[in-house]
Every structure is written in structure tokens, then in C-alpha cells.
C-alpha positions as CSV (number, residue, x, y, z in Angstrom):
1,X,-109.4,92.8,-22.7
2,X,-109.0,88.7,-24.5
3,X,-109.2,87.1,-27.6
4,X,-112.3,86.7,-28.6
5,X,-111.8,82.9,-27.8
6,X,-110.9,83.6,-24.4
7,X,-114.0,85.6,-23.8
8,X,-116.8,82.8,-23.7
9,X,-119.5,85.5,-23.1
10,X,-119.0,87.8,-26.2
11,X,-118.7,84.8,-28.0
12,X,-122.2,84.1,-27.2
13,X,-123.6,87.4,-27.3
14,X,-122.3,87.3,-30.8
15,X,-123.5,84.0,-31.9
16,X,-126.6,85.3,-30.4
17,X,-126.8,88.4,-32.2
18,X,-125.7,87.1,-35.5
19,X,-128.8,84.3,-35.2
20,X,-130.8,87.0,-34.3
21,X,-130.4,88.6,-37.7
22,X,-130.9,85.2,-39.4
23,X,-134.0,84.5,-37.7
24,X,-135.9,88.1,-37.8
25,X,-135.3,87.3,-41.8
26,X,-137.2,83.9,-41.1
27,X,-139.9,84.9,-39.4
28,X,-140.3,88.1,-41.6
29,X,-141.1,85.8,-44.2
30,X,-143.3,83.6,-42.7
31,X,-145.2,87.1,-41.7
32,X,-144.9,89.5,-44.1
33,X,-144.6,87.3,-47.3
34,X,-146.4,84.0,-46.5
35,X,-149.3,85.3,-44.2
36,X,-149.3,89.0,-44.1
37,X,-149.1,90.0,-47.9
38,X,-146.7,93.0,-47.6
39,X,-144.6,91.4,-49.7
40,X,-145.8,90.8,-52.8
41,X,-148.2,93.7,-51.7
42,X,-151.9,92.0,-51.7
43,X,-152.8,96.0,-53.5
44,X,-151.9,98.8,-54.8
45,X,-150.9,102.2,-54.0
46,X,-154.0,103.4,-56.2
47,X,-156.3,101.0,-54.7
48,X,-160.1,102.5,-54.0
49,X,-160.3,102.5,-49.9
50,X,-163.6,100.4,-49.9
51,X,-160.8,97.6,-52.0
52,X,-158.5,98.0,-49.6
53,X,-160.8,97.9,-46.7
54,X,-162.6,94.5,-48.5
55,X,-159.1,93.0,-48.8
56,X,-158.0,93.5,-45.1
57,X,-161.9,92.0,-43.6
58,X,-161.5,89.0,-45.8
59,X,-158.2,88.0,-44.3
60,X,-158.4,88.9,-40.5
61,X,-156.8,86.2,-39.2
62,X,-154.2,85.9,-41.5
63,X,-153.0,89.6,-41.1
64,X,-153.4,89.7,-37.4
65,X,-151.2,86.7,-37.0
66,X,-148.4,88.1,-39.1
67,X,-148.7,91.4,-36.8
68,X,-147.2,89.3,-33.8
69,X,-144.8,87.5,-36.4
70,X,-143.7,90.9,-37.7
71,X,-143.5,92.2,-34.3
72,X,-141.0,89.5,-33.2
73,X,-139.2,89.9,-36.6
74,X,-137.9,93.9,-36.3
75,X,-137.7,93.2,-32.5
76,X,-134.5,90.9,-33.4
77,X,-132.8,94.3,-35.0
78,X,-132.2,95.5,-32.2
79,X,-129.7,92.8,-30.5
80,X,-128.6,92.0,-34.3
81,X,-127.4,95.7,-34.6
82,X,-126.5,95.8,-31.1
83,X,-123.6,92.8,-32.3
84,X,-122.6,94.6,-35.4
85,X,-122.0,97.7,-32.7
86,X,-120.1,95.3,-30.0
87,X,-117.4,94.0,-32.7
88,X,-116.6,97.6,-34.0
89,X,-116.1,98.9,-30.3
90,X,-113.8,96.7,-30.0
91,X,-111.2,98.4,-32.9
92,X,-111.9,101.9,-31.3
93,X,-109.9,103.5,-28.9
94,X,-112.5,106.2,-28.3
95,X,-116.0,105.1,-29.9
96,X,-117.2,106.7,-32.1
97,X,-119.0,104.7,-34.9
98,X,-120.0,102.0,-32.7
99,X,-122.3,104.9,-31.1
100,X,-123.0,105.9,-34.0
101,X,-124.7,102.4,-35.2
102,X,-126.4,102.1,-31.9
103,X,-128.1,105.5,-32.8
104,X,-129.3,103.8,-36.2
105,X,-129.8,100.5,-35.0
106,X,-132.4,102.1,-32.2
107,X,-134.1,104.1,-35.2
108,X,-134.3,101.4,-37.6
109,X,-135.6,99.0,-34.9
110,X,-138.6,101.6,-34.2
111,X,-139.6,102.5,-37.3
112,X,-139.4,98.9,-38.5
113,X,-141.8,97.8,-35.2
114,X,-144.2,100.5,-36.2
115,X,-144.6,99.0,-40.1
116,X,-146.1,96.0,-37.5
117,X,-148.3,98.6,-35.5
118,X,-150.0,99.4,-38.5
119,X,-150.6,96.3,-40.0
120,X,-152.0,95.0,-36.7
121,X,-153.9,98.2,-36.1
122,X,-155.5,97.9,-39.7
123,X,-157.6,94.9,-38.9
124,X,-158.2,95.3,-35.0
125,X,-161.4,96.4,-35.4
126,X,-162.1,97.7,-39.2
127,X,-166.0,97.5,-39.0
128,X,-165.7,100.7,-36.9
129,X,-162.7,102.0,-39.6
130,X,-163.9,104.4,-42.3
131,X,-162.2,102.8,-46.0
132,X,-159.6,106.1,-46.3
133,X,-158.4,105.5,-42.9
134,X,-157.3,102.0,-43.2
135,X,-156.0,102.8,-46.6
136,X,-153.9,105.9,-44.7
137,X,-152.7,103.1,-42.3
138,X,-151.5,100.9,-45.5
139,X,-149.2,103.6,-47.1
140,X,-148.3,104.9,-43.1
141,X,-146.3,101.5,-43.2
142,X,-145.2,100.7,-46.6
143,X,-143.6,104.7,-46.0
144,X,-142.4,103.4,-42.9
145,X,-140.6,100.5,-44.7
146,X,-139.4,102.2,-47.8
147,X,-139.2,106.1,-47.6
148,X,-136.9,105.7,-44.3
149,X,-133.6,105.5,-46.4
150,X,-131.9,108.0,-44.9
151,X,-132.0,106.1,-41.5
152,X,-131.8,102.3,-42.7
153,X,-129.0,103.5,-45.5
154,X,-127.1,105.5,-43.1
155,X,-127.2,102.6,-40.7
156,X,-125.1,100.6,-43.6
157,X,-122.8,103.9,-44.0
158,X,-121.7,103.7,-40.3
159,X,-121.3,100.0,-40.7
160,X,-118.8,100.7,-44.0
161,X,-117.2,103.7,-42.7
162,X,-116.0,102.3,-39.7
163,X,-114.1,99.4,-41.7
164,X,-112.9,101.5,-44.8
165,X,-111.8,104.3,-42.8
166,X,-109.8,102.2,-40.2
167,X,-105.9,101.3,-41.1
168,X,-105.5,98.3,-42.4
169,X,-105.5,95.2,-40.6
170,X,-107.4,97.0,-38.2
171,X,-111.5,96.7,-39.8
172,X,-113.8,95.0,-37.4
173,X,-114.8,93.2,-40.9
174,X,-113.3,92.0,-43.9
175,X,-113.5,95.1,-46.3
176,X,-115.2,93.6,-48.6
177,X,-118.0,93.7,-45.9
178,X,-117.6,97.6,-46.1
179,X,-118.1,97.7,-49.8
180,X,-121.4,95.4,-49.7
181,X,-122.6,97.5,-47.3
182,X,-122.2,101.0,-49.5
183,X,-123.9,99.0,-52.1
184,X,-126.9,97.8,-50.4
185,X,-127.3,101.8,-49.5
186,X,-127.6,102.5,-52.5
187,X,-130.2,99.8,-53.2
188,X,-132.7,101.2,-50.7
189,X,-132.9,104.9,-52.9
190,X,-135.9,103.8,-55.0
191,X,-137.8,103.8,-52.1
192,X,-137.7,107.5,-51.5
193,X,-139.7,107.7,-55.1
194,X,-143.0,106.2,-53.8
195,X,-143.5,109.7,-52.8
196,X,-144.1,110.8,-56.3
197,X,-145.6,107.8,-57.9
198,X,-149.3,105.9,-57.0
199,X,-148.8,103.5,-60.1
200,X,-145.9,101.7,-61.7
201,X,-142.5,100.0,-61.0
202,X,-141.6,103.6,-58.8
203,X,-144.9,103.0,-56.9
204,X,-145.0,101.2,-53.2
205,X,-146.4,98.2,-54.9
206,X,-143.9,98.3,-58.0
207,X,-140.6,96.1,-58.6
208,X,-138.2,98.9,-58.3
209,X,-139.9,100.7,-55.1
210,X,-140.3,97.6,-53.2
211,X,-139.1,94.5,-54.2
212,X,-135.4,96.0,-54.7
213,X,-135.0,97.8,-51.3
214,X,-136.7,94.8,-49.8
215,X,-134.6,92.3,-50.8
216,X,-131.7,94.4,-50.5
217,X,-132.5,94.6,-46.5
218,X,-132.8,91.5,-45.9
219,X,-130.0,90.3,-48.0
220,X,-127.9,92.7,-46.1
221,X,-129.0,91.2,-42.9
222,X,-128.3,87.5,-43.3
223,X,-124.4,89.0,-45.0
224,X,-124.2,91.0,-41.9
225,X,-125.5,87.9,-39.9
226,X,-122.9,85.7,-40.9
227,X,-120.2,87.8,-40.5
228,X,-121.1,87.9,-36.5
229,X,-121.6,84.5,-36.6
230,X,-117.7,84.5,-37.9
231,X,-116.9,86.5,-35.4
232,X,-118.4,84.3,-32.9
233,X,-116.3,81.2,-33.9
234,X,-112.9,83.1,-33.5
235,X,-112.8,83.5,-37.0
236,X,-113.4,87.2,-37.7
237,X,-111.8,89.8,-37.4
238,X,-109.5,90.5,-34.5
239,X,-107.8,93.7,-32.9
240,X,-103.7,93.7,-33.6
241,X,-103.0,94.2,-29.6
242,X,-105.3,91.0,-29.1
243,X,-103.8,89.0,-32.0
244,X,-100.3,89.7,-30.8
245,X,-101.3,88.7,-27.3
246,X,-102.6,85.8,-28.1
């Protein structure tokens, strides 16, 4: 096994994977915020079916077009996660964690697509849709998005454990990556309370429900992105039998 700067290919695959994070964030924006109107959330969680069903016929295009955009968007977690999983496999002597995030990386990446699903599926053809099913197909993926913590936190878990845990010297990245990563955990909690709430800041519309686990994500992801893109320049973290080889 080389130096990372002896190994031309990983040093793509990581550039690649760490752009891959940056641009998912991009194009989640253009489709989610900009066209789609997940983010801020175009109703409510106690909006009247025929509302939500009015809302969704008037802007067709719009969301259908931030369907494909969304689509593309989670798509990129997978070979972003993937990267994350490639640099801490190369710390283990028997993997362990790497697996680990592949697991959560595989989850996250499928229950992130299917948040598109249903926004596409919403307006393919709603003149046929009763009102209380589209609205069913509206909370189906804002639960997707927010009341998955367990999956999307524990993916951030595997990512800190594997660098807090390992001996010093040794973390695939900086520890301070580890700690950012326990925090943005914890950010994504208030989304397990939409559950219990239909109006409010605890609500899948509401400040503390959504907008904090959202932009805790995707914070997380262009931090995370950068580090692989670190990584990919030689300058990230290296194994001690590799650094004392080269």
C-alpha cells in the first residue's frame, strides 16, 4: 500500500467523492429550495388536503423539475459516503467502521432518494389523486427527511467513533472532525418531534423541526467534503506505516 500521493487513483476517487458532497449540496438547493419549495416548506403540516393538493397543481413544472434535481442530489451520497468509508479503511487493520459507514451511507442514500420519489410522485398525475393522498405523500417525505435520525445521526457516530477511538496520530481525520460530527448528531434530534406536533417550531414546517436538522446536514456535508478534498491533495491525514515510508 503508498502514500496517498503515490496512489494517483485514490487521489481521484477522493477528489471525486469529496466534490461529490459539495455538489449534491448545490444542486439540493437549486431543487429543493429554489424550485421545489421543501425548504422553506411551501405548507404546513396542518394544511387542509384540497390546500395542499391546490398548491402542488399550480406549480407542476416547477416541482417536477426539482424531482430529477433532487434525485441527482442524494444520488451523490452515495460515492460521497463511499470516500468518507475509503480514507477510514485505510487506518484499520481489520475494518470495522469503515463497514460500518457503508451500511449507513447505503441507508441514508435510500431514504434520502425516496424524499425525491415522493415529491415527484405528488404531481405525476394529481388530477387522478384524492387531496389526503397527496397530502399523505407530503409528510411520507418530510418523515423521510427528518424523522430518520437514528440512521443519518448514527452515520455521523461511525464517522466520530472511528477518529476518537483510534490512538493518536492514527484518526483518518483531524479530531476535531470527530467532535463536529457528534455535534451535528445531535442537531438532527428535533426532527424525531414532528411526530408529536402538526403546528409550531416542533412541527415539519417549523424552525426547530426543519430548518435546524436541515442545515445541520448539509453543513455537515460540505465539512465532511472538504476534509476528502484534503485528503485528496496529500494533505489529510495519513497512516504512521505510510508516513514513515514515505
Amino acid at each position: 500500500m503508498h502514500h496517498v500521493n503515490d496512489d494517483p487513483l485514490f487521489r481521484k476517487t477522493m477528489r471525486f467523492s469529496g466534490w461529490s458532497g459539495i455538489i449534491a449540496v448545490i444542486l439540493f438547493i437549486i431543487g429543493g429550495v429554489w424550485l421545489g419549495g421543501m425548504i422553506p416548506s411551501m405548507l404546513q403540516a396542518n394544511s387542509a388536503p384540497q390546500e395542499v393538493a391546490r398548491v402542488f397543481t399550480e406549480n407542476l413544472f416547477d416541482i417536477r423539475i426539482s424531482s430529477v434535481i433532487m434525485m441527482t442530489s442524494f444520488a451523490l451520497f452515495g460515492s460521497y459516503g463511499a470516500g468518507i468509508a475509503a480514507q477510514t479503511r485505510r487506518f484499520e487493520v481489520n475494518p470495522a467502521f469503515s463497514y460500518l459507514q457503508l451500511v449507513f451511507t447505503a441507508g441514508g442514500m435510500v431514504i434520502a432518494l425516496l424524499v425525491a420519489f415522493a415529491w415527484g410522485l405528488m404531481v405525476f398525475r394529481p388530477e387522478t389523486y384524492a387531496p389526503a393522498a397527496m397530502l399523505m405523500l407530503m409528510d411520507f417525505a418530510y418523515f423521510c427527511a427528518l424523522f430518520s435520525v437514528p440512521l443519518f445521526g448514527g452515520w455521523c457516530v461511525m464517522i466520530a467513533l472511528s477518529i476518537l477511538l483510534s490512538e493518536e496520530g492514527q484518526e483518518p481525520f483531524p479530531r476535531w472532525v470527530g467532535y463536529f460530527n457528534l455535534w451535528a448528531a445531535l442537531l438532527y434530534v428535533p426532527g424525531q418531534l414532528i411526530l408529536f406536533f402538526k403546528d409550531g417550531p416542533f412541527a415539519w414546517h417549523g424552525i426547530v423541526a426543519l430548518w435546524i436538522p436541515y442545515i445541520a446536514y448539509f453543513g455537515w456535508i460540505w465539512v465532511m467534503s472538504f476534509a476528502l478534498l484534503r485528503v485528496a491533495r496529500g494533505a489529510g491525514n495519513e497512516p504512521a506505516a505510510r508516513r514513515t515510508a514515505s
